[in-house]
C-alpha positions as MATLAB code, in Angstrom:
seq = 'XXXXXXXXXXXXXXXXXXXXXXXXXXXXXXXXXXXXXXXXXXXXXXXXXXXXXXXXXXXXXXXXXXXXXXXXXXXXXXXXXXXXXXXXXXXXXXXXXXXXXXXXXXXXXXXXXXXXXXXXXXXXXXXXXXXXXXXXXXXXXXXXXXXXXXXXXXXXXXXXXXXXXXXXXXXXXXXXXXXXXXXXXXXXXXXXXXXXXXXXXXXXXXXXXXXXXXXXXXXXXXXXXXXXXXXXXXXXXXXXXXXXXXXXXXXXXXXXXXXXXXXXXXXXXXXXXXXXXXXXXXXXXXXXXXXXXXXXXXXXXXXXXXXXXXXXXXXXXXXXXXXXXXXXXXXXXXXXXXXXXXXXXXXXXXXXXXXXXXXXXXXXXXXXXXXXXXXXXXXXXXXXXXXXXXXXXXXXXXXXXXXXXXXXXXXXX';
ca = [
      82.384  -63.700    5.078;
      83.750  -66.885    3.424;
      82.545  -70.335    4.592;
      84.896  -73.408    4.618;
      83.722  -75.813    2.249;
      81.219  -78.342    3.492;
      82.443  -81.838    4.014;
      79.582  -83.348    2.183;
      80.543  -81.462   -1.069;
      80.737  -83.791   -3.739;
      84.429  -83.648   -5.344;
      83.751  -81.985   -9.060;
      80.873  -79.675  -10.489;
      79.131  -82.434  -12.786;
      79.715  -82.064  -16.682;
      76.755  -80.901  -17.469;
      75.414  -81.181  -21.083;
      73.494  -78.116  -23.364;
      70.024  -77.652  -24.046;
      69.137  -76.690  -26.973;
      67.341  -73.355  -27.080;
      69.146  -72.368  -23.518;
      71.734  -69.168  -23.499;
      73.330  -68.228  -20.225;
      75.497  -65.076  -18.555;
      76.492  -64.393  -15.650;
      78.276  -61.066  -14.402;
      79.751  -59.333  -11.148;
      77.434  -56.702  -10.861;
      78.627  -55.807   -6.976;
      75.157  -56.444   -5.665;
      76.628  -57.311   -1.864;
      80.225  -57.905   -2.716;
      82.734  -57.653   -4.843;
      84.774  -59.727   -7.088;
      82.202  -62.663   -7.800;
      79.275  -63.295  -10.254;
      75.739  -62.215   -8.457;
      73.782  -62.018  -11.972;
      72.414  -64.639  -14.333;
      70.491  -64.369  -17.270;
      69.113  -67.605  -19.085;
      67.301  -67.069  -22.292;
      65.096  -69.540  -23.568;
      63.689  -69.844  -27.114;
      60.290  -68.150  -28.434;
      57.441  -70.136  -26.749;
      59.014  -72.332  -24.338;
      56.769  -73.657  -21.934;
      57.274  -72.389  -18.037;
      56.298  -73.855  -14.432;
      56.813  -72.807  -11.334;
      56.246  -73.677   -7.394;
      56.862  -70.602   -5.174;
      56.602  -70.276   -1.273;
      53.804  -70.216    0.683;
      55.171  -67.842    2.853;
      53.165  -64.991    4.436;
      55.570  -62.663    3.945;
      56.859  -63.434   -0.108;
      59.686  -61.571   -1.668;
      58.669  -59.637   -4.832;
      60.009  -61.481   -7.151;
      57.810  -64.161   -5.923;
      54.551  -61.839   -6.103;
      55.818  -60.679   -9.910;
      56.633  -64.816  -10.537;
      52.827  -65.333   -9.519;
      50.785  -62.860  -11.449;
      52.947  -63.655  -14.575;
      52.177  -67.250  -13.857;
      48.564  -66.828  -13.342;
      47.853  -63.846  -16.266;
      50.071  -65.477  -19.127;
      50.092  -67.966  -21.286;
      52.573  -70.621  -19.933;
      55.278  -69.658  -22.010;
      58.526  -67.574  -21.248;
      61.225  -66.878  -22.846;
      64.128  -65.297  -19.821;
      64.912  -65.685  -16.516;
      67.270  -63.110  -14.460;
      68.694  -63.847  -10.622;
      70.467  -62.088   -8.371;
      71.930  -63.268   -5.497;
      73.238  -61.094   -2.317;
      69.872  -59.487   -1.904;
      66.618  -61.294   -1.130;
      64.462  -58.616   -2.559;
      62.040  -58.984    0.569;
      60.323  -57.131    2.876;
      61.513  -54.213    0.646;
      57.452  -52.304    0.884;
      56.079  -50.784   -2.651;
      60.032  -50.116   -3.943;
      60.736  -53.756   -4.164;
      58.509  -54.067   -6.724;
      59.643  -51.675   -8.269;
      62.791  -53.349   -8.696;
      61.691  -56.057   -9.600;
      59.680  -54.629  -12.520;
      63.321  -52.945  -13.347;
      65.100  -56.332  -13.485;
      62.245  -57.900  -16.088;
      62.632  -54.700  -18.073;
      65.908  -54.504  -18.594;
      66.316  -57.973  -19.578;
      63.373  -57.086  -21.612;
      64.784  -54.322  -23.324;
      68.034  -56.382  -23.811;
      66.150  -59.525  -25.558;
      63.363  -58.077  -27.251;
      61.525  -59.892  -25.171;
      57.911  -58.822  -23.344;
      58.637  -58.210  -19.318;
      56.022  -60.420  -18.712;
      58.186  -62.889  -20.220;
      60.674  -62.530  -17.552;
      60.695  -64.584  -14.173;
      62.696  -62.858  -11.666;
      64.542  -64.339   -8.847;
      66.263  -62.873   -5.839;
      68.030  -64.377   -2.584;
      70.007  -63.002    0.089;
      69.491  -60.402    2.951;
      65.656  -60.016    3.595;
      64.692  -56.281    4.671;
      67.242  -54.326    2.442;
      66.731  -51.769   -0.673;
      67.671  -53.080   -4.375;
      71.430  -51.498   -5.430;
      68.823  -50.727   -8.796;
      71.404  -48.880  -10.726;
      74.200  -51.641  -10.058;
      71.632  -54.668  -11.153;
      70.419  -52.053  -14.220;
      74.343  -51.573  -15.109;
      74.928  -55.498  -14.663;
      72.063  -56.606  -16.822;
      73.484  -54.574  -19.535;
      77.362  -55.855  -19.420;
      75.168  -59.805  -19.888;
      74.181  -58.831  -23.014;
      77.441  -59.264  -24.275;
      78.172  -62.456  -22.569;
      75.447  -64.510  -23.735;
      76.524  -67.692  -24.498;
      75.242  -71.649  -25.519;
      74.307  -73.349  -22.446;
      77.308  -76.149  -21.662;
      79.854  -77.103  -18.761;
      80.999  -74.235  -18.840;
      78.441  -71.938  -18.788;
      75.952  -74.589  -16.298;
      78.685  -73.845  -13.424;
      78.373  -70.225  -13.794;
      75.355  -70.210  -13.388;
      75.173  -72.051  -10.878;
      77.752  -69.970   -8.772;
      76.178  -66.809   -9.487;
      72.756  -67.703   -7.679;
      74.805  -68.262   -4.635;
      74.353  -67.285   -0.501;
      76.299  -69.189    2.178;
      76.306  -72.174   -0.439;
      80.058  -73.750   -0.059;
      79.904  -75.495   -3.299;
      77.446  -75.226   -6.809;
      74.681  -77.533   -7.338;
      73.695  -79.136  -10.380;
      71.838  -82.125  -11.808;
      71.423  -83.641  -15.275;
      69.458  -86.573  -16.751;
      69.000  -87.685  -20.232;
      65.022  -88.771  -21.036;
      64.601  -92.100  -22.204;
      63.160  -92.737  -25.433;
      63.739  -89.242  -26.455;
      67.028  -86.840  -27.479;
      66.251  -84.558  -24.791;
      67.764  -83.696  -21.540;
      67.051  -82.434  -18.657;
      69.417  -80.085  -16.563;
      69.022  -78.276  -13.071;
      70.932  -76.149  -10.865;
      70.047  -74.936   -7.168;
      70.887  -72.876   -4.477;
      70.796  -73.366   -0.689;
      72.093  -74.083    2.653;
      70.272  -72.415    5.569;
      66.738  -71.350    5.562;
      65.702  -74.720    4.407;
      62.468  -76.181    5.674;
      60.621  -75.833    2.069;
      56.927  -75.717    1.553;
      56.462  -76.007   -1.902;
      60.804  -76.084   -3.347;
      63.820  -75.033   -2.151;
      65.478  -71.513   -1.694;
      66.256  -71.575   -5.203;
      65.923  -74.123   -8.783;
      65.968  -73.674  -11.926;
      65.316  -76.873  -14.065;
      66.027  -76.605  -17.866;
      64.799  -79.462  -20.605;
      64.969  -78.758  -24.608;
      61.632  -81.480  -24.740;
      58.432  -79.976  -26.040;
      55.749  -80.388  -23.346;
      52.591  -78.349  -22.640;
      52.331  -76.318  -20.165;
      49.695  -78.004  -17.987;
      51.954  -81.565  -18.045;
      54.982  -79.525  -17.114;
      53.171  -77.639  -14.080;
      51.901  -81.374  -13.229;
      54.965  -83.283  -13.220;
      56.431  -80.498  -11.594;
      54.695  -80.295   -8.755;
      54.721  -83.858   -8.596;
      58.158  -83.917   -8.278;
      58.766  -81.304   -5.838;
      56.364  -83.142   -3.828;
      58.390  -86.393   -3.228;
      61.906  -83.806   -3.480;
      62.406  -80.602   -1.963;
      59.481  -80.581    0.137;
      61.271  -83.534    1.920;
      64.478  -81.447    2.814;
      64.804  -79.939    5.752;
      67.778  -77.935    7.250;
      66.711  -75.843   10.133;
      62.595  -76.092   10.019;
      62.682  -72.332    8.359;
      61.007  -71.808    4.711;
      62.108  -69.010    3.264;
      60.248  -65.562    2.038;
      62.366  -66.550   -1.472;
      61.681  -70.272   -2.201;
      60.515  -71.032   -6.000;
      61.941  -73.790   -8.192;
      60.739  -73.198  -12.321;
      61.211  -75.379  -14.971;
      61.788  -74.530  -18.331;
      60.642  -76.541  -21.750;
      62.274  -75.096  -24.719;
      60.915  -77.434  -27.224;
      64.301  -77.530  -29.402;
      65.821  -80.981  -29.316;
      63.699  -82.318  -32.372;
      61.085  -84.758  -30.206;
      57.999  -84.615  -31.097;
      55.756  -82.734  -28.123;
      54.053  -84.273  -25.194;
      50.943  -82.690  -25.505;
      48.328  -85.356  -23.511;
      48.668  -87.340  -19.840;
      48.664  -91.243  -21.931;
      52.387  -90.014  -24.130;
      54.028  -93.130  -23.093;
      57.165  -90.549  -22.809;
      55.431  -88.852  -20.327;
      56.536  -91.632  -17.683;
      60.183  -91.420  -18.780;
      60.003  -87.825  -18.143;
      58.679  -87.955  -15.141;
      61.320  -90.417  -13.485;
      64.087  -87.859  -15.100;
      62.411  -85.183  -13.445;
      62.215  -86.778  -10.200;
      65.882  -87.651  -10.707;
      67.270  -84.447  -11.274;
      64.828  -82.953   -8.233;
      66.174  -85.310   -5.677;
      70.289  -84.934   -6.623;
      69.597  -81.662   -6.043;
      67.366  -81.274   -2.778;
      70.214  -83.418   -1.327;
      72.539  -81.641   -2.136;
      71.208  -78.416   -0.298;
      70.644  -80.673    2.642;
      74.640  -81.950    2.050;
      75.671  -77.981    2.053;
      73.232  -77.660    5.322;
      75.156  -74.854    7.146;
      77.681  -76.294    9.510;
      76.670  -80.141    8.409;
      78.758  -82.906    8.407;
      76.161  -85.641    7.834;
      73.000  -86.339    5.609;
      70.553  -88.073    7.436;
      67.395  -89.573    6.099;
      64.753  -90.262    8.672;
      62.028  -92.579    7.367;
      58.494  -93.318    9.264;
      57.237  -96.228    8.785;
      53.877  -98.187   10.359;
      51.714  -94.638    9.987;
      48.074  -94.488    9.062;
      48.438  -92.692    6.573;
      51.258  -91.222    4.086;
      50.647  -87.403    5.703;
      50.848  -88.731    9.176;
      54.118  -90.556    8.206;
      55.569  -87.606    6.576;
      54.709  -85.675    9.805;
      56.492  -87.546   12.122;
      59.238  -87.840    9.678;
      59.559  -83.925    9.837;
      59.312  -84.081   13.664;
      62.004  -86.051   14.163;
      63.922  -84.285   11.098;
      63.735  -80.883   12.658;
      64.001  -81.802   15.976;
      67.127  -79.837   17.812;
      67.510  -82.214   20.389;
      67.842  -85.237   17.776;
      69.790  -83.067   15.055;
      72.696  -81.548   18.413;
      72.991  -85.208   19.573;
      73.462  -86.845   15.716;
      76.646  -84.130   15.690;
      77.622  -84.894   18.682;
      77.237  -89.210   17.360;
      75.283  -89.943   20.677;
      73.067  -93.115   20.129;
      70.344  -90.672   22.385;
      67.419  -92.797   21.075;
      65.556  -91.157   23.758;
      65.180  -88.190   21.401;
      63.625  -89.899   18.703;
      61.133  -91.235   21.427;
      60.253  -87.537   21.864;
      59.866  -86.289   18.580;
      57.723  -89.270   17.706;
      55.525  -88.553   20.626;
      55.322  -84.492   19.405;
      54.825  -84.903   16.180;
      50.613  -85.247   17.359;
      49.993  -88.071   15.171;
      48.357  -91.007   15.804;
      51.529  -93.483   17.183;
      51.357  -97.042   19.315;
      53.908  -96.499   22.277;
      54.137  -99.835   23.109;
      54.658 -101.337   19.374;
      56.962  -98.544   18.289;
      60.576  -99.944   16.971;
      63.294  -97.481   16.180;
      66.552  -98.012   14.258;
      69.685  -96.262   13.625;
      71.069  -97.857   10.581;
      70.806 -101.502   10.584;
      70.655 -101.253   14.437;
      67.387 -101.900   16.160;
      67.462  -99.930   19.560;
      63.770  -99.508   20.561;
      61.285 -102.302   20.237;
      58.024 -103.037   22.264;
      58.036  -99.798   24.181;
      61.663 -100.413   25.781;
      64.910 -100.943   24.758;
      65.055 -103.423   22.593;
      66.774 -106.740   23.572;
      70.532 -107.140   23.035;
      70.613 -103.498   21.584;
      74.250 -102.437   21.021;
      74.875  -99.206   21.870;
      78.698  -99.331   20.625;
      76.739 -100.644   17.099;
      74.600  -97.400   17.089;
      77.038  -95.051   17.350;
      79.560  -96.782   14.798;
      76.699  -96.202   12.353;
      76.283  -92.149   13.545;
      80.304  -91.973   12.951;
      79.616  -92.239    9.284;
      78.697  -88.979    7.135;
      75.288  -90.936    6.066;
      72.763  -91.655    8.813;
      69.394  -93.616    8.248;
      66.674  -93.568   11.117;
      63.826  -95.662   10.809;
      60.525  -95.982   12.920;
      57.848  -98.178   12.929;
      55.300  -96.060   14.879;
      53.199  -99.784   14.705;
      49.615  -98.528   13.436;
      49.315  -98.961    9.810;
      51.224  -99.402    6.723;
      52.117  -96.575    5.496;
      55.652  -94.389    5.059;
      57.792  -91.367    4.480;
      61.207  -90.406    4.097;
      62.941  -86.726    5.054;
      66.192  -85.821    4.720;
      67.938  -83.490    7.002;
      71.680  -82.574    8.286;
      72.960  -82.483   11.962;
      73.223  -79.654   13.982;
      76.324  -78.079   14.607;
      78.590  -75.130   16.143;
      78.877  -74.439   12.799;
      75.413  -73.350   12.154;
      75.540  -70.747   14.810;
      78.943  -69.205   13.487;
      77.541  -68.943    9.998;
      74.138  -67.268   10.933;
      75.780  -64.790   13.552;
      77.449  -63.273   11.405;
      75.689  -63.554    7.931;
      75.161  -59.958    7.439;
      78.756  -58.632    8.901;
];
């Protein structure tokens, strides 16, 4: 099934600059269908530096489970990374790891690299055997098409890793006060309520930094990023976002927590995390508006965050944003669900510049007509002020549409 292109979708792929010590290839290799790449292979130079955050789902894909112990038994360093996309690799019993340990050999075998070397990746259908000999046959035909990461090779990539995306996602940020950059590229649409990343991102930077700052600024960054994104409340058996550190563009390493650089990394990091966790919410299945939902007067930053997400994933307040119904009543509700400690009668609630709830009622000379101008838009903002502290949290989410239900009914057919 093909889905229409997503209103949100920005109007170009981004030119997206090389880094150094980066190769990339994608191929068809007919994993679910035919006639588009479903394989990439990025190979990184000897000893880059590797972090990851991976689901905390239950029920984790194999990949995920191979991701971790290579994570946990190595060294920090690796040196390929292989995706597929059409097959989630989940729920698959003792032969999905099998397949998985297939996918980091082959690439092994075709880098001279060690399979422990070799993060793995998988998204799509959850509950279905590997095609083994068609990802084996695949892997093989990349070896030829290997190629300098650039434009042209960043949007293959980033089509290959592919679902019920509409469009490719990609990011790119130079670091200040160095030559390096740092490039990412993600996938998602539905299945998007992430606890720890998103379905799927890979971050790439030719800077030299240890393995312990990477992991750190990581997961600082995917803190304030993708674990604010939220398109239908579900986190996914595949999510992991890794970052790559190739060392190649000449800098000289950041190797302690006081590198001044470390700061400049850190906001390009951040930069590159949030272009692309808005994206997935902007290719939300059946979207047709970003939405940020801030919370703002909370006790603490968790409890903000909380009642963020309630409103965020709320049906009610996601069917009537589609449907550009001023229903403050909603938000009312979700604040009042989200179990968090909240002052009824000092709550305020806005919908874009609009104040619509204040003192526990309606507020006075509240414009209805204004309200709904704003939700005709394709960017919302909500704000609360749940009136019992001082501090905040922003989510970002997508409205709820018929669309959602079309694409979902009949993702496997």
């Amino acid at each position: 099934m093909s889905y229409p292109r997503s209103p949100l979708a920005p109007d170009v792929f981004p030119s997206l600059p090389a880094v150094s010590g980066v190769s990339l290839a994608t191929v068809a290799a007919g994993i679910r269908k035919r006639g588009r790449d479903d394989l990439l292979i990025a190979h990184m130079a000897p000893g880059s530096a590797v972090a990851a955050t991976l689901t905390s789902s239950a029920c984790p894909a194999a990949p995920i489970e191979w991701c971790r112990k290579t994570l946990e038994e190595g060294d920090g360093s690796a040196e390929a990374l292989v995706c597929n996309s059409g097959n989630a690799n989940a729920f698959t019993g003792k032969s999905g790891m099998v397949s998985t340990e297939k996918m980091a050999e082959g690439v092994s075998s075709l880098l001279g690299v060690s399979p422990r070397k070799v993060m793995v990746a998988s998204t799509g259908v959850i509950g279905e055997p590997m095609p083994d000999d068609r990802i084996a046959e695949g892997i093989r035909r990349a070896g030829s098409g290997l190629v300098a990461s650039g434009p042209d090779s960043w949007e293959a990539a980033a089509g290959a890793i592919r679902t019920t995306d509409t469009f490719s996602k990609a990011a790119w940020v130079g670091v200040a006060g160095t030559r390096a950059n740092i490039v990412g590229i993600a996938k998602g649409s539905g299945m998007i309520a992430p606890d720890m990343a998103t379905m799927l991102g890979f971050l790439f930077t030719d800077l030299a930094v240890s393995p312990s700052i990477l992991q750190a600024s990581l997961a600082r960054a995917v803190s304030t990023t993708f674990n604010r994104i939220t398109v239908d409340s579900d986190t996914s058996t595949n999510d992991a976002v890794l970052l790559f550190a190739t060392g190649q563009s000449g800098d000289e390493p950041i190797a302690d927590g006081s590198d001044p650089r470390l700061e400049s990394f850190q906001e390009a990091l951040d930069e590159v995390c949030l272009s692309l966790a808005k994206q997935i919410v902007r290719d939300g299945e059946g979207a047709t508006k970003l939405v940020s939902v801030t919370a703002a007067g909370a006790v603490s930053e968790h409890s903000a965050l909380k009642i963020a997400r309630s409103i965020a994933e709320s049906p009610l307040v996601k069917t009537a944003l589609a449907a550009e119904d001023a229903n403050w009543g909603r938000i009312v509700m979700a604040v009042g669900k989200a179990g968090e400690p909240a002052d009824r009668d000092q709550l305020a609630i806005w919908i874009g510049p609009e104040l619509v709830a204040s003192a526990g009622r309606a507020a006075e000379g509240y414009s209805e007509a204004a309200a709904s101008a704003h939700l005709k838009g394709d960017e919302v903002n909500i704000r609360v002020d749940v009136g019992v502290g001082e501090h905040e949290a922003t989510m970002w989410t997508c409205d709820l549409t018929h669309g959602y239900i079309e694409i979902n009914a009949g993702y496997r057919t």
